[in-house]
C-alpha positions in Angstrom: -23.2 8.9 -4.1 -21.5 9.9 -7.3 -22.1 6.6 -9.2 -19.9 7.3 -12.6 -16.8 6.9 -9.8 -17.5 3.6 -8.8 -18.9 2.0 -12.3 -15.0 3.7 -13.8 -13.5 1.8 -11.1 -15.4 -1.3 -11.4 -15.2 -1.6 -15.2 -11.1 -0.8 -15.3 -9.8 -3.4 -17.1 -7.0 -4.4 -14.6 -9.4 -4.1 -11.7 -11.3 -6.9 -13.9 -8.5 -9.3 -14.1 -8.4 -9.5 -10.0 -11.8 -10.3 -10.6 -10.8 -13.1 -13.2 -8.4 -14.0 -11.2 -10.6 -14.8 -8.0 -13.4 -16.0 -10.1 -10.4 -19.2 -11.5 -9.8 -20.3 -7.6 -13.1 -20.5 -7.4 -13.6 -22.4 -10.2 -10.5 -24.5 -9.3 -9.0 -24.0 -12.5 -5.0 -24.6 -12.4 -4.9 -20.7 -14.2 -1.6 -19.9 -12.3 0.7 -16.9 -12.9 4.7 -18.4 -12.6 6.0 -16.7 -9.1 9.3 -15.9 -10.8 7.4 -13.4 -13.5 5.1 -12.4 -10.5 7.9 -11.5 -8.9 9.4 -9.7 -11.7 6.2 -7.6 -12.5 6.2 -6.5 -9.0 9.7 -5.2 -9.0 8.6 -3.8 -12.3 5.9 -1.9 -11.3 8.3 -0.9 -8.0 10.5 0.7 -10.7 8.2 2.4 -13.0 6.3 4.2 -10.1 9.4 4.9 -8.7 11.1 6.5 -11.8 8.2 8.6 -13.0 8.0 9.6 -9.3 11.0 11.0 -9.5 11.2 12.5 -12.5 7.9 14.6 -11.7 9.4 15.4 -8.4 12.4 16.9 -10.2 10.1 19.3 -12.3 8.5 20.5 -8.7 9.4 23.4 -6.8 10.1 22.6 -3.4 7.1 24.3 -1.0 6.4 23.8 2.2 4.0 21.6 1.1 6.2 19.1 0.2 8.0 19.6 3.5 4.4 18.8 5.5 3.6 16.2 2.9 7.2 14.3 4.0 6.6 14.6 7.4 2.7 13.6 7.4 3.8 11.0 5.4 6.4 9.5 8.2 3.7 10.4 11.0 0.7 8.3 9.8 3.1 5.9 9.1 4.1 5.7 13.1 0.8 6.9 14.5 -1.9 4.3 12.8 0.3 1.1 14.2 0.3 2.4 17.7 -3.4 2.7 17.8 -4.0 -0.2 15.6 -1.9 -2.4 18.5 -4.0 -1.1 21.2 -7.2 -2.3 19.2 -6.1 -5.1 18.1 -4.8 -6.4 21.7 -8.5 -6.5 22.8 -8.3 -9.9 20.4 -5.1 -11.2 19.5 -2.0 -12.0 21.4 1.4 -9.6 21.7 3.1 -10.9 18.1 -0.1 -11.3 15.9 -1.2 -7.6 17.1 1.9 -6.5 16.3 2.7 -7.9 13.1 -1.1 -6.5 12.0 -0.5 -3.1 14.0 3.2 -2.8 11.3 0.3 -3.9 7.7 -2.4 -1.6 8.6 1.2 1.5 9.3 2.8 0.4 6.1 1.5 0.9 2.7 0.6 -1.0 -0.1 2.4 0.1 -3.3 0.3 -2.1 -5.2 -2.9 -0.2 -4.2 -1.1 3.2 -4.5 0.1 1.8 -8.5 -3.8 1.5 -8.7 -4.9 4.8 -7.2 -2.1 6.4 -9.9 -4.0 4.4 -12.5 -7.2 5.4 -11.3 -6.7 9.7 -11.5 -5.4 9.5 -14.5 -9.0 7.9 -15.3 -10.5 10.4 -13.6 -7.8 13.2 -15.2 -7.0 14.5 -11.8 -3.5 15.9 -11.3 -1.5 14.7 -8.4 2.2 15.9 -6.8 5.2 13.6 -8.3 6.5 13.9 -4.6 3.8 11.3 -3.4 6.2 8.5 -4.4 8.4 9.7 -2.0 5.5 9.8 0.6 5.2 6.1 -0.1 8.7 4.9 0.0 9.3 7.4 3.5 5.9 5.0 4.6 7.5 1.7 4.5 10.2 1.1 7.4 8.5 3.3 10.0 5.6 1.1 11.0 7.6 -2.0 10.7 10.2 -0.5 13.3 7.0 0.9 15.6 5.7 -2.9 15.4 8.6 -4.9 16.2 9.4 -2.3 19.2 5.8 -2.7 20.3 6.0 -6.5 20.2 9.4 -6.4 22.2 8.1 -3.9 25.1 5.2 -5.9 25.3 6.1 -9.4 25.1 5.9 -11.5 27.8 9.1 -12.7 27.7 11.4 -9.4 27.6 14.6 -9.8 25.7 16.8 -6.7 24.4 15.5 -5.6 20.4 17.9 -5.7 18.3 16.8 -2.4 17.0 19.6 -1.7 14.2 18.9 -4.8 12.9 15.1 -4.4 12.5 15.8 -0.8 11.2 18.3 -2.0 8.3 16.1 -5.0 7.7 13.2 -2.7 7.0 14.9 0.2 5.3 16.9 -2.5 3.1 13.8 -4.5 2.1 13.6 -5.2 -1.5 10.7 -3.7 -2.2 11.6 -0.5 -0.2 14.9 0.1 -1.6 13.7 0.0 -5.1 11.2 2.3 -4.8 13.1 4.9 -3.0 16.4 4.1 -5.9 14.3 4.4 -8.8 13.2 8.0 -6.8 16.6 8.8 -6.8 17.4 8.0 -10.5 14.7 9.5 -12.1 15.3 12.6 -10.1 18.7 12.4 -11.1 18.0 11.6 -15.0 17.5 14.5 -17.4 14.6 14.8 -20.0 16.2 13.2 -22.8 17.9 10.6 -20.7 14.3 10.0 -19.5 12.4 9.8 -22.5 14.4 6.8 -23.7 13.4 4.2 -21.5 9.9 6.1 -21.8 8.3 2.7 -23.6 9.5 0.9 -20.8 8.2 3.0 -17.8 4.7 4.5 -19.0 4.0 2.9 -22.6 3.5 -0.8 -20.6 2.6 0.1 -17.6 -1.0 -0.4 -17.5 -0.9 -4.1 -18.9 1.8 -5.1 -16.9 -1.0 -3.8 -13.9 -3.1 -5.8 -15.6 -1.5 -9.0 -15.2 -0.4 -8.4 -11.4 -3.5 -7.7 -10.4 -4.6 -11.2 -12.0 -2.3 -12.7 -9.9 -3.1 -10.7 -7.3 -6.9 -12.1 -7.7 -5.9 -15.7 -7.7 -3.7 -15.3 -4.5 -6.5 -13.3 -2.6 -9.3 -15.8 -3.4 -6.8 -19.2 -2.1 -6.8 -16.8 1.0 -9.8 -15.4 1.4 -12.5 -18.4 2.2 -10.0 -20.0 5.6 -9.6 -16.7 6.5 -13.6 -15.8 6.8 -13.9 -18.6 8.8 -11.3 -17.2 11.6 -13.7 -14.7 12.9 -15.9 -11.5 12.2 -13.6 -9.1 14.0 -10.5 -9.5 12.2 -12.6 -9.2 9.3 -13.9 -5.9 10.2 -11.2 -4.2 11.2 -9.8 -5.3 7.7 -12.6 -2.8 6.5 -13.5 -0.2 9.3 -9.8 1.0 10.2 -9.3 1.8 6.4 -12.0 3.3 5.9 -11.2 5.4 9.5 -7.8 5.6 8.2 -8.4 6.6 4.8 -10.8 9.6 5.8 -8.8 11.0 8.3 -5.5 11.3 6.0 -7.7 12.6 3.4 -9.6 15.4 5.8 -5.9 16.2 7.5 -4.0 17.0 4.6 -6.7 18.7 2.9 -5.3 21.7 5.3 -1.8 21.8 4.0 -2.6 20.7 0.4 -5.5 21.9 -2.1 -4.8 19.3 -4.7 -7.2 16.8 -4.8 -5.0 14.0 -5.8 -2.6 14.4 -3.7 -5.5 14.0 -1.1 -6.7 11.1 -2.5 -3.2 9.6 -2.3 -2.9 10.4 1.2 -6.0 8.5 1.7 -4.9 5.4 0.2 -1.7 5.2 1.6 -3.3 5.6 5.3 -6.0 3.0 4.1 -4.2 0.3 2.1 -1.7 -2.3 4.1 1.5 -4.0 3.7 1.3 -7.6 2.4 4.9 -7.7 0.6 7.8 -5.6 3.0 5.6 -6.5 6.0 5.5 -9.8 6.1 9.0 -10.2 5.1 9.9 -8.1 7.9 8.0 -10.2 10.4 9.5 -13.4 9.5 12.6 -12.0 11.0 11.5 -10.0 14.0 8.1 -11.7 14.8 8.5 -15.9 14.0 5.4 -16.4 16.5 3.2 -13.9 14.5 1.1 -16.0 12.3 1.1 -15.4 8.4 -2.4 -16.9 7.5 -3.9 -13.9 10.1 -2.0 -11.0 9.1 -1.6 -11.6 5.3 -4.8 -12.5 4.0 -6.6 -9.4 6.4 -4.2 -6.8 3.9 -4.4 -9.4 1.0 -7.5 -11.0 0.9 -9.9 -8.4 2.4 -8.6 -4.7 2.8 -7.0 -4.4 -0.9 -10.4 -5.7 -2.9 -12.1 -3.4 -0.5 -9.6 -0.5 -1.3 -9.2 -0.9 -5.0 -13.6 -1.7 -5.4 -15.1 0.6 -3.5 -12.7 2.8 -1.2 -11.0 4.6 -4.5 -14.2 5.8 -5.1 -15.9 6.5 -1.2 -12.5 8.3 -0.6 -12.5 10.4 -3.7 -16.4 11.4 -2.9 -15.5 12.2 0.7 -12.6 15.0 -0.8 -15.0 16.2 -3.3 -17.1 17.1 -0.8 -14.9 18.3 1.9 -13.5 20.7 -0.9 
């Protein structure tokens, strides 16, 4: 195992303050990050990736790459909650596999911020399309999980599919993304470089201070959830890692960039804990939050942004 990978990781200074930020629960200190500037550094962060993503997608070429990229994107993102329900119904009732089945589909844009963060580390190169790969990743698993609850409920009423559909392509988080796409596709150079300061220049501290918050919300979570049972925690760890080395070894025959492999990876690996769970309020109230949450929260994005970056990076290295 190539160890520099994994002490980078580990010694990132955001990565650190999710530490920091687990290590104050755990000392019960009242260190607290306000929600409304949590919620602000989110949509930041939502914005940023977004914009850059665009802009890098407008100095692409299309390829047929990009075409396969799109459309592997929307696959994984409709394939990994139908499998993940059938697992997950050897344990948990109709909603709660269902409302899992749509976290483990969708995607984390946290984590993917992170992976970002972590290539340019590393100084590998990676496709501005990805964003788009992302945002195309959000509403698909969300629709495949609410169907899946309603066909296999008990009580069988008629989805209100449209409603699920514009609930999860109209999600905050999702619409941002895909609009700040949009715009900094649209934007010229010049245009661009003046809100530069704002979209790169700050980026990496304003990481910094989510992920703190992140750390402090994951360890509140983290100790009930243990408790629950050793299977949810596993799958919170093997299906990523399942996940996340598939994508990785599939695209690697359409795509010979390595971080666009990587990203592949972490967007099969990583799981929803913002749009999902909004999503699920709506379409699945008897889905419990304190199951589905902390498993993306509290377990699979430490595991992701600790030691996956790094397994999944080692795995395309070697497969290349």
């Amino acid at each position: 195992m190539d160890l520099h990978l994994l002490i980078d990781n580990l010694t990132n200074p955001a990565l650190l303050f999710f530490f920091l930020g687990i290590i104050a629960v755990q000392l019960k200190s009242d260190l607290a990050i306000p929600s409304t500037s949590a919620k602000f550094i989110s949509l930041y962060l939502l914005f940023s990736i977004g914009f850059k993503g665009g802009q890098e997608l407008a100095h692409s070429t299309w390829s047929a790459e990009i075409g396969y990229s799109l459309l592997f994107g929307v696959v994984l993102a409709t394939v990994i909650p139908l499998i993940a329900f059938f697992v997950l119904r050897q344990r948990f009732d109709v909603s709660n596999s269902g409302a899992i089945a749509a976290s483990y589909g969708s995607v984390s844009a946290v984590t993917f911020v992170t992976a970002i963060s972590f290539l340019e580390m590393e100084h590998i190169a990676f496709g501005g399309h990805m964003v788009a790969v992302m945002a195309l990743m959000e509403a698909p698993s969300i629709v495949v999980g609410v169907l899946l609850i309603a066909l296999f409920s008990a009580t069988r009423g008629k989805p209100k599919l449209g409603e699920h559909v514009k609930h999860a392509v109209t999600n905050g988080s999702v619409l941002l993304i895909t609009g700040s796409l949009i715009i900094g596709l649209l934007a010229s150079d010049e245009q661009a470089q003046g809100i530069k300061p704002f979209t790169t220049d700050i980026f990496k501290g304003f990481l910094a201070v989510f992920l703190l918050d992140m750390g402090i919300t994951s360890g509140r979570k983290l100790k009930s959830f243990i408790k629950k049972g050793k299977f949810a925690v596993l799958f919170s760890i093997v299906v990523p890692i399942i996940n996340g080395l598939t994508a990785a070894y599939i695209s690697s025959l359409f795509t010979d960039n390595i971080g666009n492999q990587f990203l592949f990876s972490i967007l099969a690996a990583s799981a929803s804990y913002i749009a999902v769970p909004a999503a699920m309020q709506l379409a699945a109230p008897k889905a419990n939050p304190s199951l589905y949450l902390p498993m993306a929260l509290g377990v699979t994005f430490p595991f992701n942004i600790t030691l996956g970056m790094p397994l999944y990076l080692i795995f395309i290295t070697w497969i290349n």
